[in-house]
C-alpha positions as CSV (number, residue, x, y, z in Angstrom):
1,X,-16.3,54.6,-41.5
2,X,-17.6,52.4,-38.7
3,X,-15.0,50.7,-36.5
4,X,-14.9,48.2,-34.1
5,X,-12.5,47.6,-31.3
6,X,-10.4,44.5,-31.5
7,X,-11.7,42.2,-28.6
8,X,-9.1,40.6,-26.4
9,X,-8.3,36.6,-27.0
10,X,-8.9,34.4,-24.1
11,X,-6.5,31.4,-22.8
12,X,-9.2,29.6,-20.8
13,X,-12.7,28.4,-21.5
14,X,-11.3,24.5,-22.5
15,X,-11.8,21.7,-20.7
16,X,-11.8,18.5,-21.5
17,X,-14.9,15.6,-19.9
18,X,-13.7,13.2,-17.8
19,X,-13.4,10.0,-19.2
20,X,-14.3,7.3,-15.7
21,X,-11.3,5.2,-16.4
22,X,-9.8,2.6,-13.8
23,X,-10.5,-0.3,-12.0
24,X,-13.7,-0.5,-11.0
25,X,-14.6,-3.8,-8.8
26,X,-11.5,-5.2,-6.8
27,X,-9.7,-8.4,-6.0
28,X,-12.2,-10.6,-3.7
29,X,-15.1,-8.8,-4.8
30,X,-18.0,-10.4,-6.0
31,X,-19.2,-9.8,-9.7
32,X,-22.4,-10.7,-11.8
33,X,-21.8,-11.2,-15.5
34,X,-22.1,-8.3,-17.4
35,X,-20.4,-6.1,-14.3
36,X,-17.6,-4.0,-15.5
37,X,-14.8,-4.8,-13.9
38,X,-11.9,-2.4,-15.8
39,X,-12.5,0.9,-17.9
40,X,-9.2,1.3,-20.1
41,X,-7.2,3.1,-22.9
42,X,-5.4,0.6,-24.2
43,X,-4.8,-2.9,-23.1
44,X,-3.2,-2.5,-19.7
45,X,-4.8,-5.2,-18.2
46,X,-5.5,-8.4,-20.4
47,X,-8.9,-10.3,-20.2
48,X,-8.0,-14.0,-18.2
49,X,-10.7,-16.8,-17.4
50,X,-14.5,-15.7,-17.0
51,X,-13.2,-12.2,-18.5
52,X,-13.7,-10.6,-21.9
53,X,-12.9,-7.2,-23.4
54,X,-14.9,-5.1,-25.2
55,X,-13.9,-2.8,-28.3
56,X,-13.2,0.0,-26.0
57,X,-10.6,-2.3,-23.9
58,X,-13.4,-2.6,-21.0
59,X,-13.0,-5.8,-19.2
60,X,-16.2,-7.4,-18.3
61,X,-17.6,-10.5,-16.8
62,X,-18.9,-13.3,-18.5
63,X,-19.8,-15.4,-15.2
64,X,-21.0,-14.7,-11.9
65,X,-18.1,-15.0,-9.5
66,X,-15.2,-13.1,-7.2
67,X,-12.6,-11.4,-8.9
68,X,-8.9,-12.3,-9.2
69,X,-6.2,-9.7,-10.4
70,X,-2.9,-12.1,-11.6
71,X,0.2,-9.8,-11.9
72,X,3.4,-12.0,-14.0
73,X,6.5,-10.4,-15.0
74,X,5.4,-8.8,-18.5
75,X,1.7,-8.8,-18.2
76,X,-1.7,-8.2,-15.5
77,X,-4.3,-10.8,-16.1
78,X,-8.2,-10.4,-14.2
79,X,-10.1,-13.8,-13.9
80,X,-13.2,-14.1,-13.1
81,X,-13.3,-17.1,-10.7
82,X,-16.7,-19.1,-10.6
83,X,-18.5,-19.1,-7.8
84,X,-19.2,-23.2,-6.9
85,X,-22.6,-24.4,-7.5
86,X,-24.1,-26.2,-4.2
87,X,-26.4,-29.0,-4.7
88,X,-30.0,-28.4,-3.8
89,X,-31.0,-30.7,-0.8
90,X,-33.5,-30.7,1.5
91,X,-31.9,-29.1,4.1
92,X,-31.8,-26.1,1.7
93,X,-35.2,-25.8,1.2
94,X,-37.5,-24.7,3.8
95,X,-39.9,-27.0,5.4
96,X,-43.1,-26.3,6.4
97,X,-45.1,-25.5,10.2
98,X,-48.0,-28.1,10.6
């Protein structure tokens, strides 16, 4: 009869991908809509002004602006404050060499 030898079992050979969580733009730093601003598992940080949050918990920008983190007793808010609109004069736009 034909026999094989038992092989030996290995513990190693797992490992899991890494999953890119954390905060990802800062407090004072500028952010276009759409920008991510926090990758999450589970809502540690709650979306505030100018901030929504995805179905994964991501927190994203809705408007361009400079981000705000807001830390209360129970609960971290990140705002996305708007960046003022200036009025377009003439000093703004360039004038041209005769």
């Amino acid at each position: 009869m034909a026999h094989k030898k038992a092989g030996g079992k290995s513990r190693n050979g797992r490992d899991s991908n890494p999953q890119y969580l954390g905060v990802k733009l800062y407090d004072g730093q500028v952010v276009r809509s759409g920008n991510i601003i926090v990758r999450q598992r589970g809502e540690h940080f709650k979306a505030g002004k100018g901030v929504m949050m995805g179905r994964d918990y991501t927190l994203f920008a809705v408007v361009d602006g400079t981000v705000k983190f807001e830390s209360l007793k129970t609960v971290k808010r990140v705002h996305v404050l708007p960046v003022p609109e200036l009025p377009v004069s003439e000093a703004t736009v360039p004038e041209q060499a005769n």
